[in-house]
GUPA-933616 format. One record per atom (N, C-alpha, C): z, x, y. Coordinates in steps of 0.001 Angstrom, whole numbers, plus 500000, padded with zeros to 6 digits. Layout:
BEGIN
ZXY/...
END
This chain:
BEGIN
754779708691913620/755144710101913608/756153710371912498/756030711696911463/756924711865910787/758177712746911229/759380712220910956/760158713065911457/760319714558911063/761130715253911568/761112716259911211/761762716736909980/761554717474909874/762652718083907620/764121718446908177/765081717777907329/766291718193907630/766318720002907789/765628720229906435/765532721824905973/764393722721905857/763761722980907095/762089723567906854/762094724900905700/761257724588905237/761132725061903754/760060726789904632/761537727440903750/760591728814904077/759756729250903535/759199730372904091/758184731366903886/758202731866902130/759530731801902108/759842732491900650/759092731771899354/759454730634899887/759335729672899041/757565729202898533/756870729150899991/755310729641899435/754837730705899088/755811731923899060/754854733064898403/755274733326896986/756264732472896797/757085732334895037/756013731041894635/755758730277895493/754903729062894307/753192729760894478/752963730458895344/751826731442895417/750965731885894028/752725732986894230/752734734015892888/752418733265891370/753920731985891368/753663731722890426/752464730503889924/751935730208890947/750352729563890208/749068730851889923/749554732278890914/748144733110890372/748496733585889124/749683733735889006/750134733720887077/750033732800886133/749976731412886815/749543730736885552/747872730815885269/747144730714886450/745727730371886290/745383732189886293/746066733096886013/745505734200885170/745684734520883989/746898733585883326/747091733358882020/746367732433881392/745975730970881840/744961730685881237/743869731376881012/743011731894882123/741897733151881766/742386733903880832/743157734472880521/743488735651879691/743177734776878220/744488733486878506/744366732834877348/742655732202876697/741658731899877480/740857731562877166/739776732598876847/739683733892877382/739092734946876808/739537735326874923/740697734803874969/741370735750873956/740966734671873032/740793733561873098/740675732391872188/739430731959871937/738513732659872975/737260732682872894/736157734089871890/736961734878871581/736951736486870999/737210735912869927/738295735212869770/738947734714868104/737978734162867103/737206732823868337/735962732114867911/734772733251867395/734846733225868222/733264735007868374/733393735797866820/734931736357866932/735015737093865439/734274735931864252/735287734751864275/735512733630863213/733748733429863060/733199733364863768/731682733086863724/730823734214862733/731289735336863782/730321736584863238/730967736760861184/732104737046861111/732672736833859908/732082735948858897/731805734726859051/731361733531858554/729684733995858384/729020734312859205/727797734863859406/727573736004858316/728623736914858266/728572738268857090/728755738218855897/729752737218855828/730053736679854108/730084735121854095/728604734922854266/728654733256853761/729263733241851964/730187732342852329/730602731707850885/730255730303850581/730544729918849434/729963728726849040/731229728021848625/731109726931848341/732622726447847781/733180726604846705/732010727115845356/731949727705844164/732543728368843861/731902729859845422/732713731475844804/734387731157845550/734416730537846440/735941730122846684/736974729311845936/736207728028845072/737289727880843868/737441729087842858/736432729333842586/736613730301841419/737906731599841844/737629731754843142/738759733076843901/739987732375843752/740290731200844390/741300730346844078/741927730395842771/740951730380842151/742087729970840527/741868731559839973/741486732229839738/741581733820839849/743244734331840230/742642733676841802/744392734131841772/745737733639841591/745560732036841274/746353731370840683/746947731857839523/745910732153838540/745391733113837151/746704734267837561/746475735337838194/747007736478838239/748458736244839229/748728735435839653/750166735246840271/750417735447841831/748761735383842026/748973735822843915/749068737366844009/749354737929842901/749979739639843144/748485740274843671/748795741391844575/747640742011844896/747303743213844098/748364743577842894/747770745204842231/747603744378840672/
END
């Protein structure tokens, strides 16, 4: 038989570790929707302007060329 708890652990105390696990495992969801959208864009993007490694050195030293400045 186990004895009994010096200090029986209240009520409070499971509806605070409750709370705070439906906040973590709704932040992962959140977090994994949002990281999953990121992918989704990164895909569709890649899909609209395939580049080659060509037109990307050439952009590279272009702007090496001009100083990074954008005007």
């Amino acid at each position: 038989m186990n004895p009994a708890p010096a200090m029986p652990t209240s009520g409070l105390a499971y509806v605070l570790a409750a709370y705070g696990m439906t906040f973590v495992i709704l932040g992962g969801y959140i977090l994994s929707i949002a990281l999953r959208r990121r992918a989704q864009d990164r895909e569709q993007d890649a899909l609209e302007s395939p580049r080659d490694g060509a037109d990307r050195s050439a952009e590279r030293d272009a702007v090496a060329r001009d100083g990074g400045s954008d005007g």
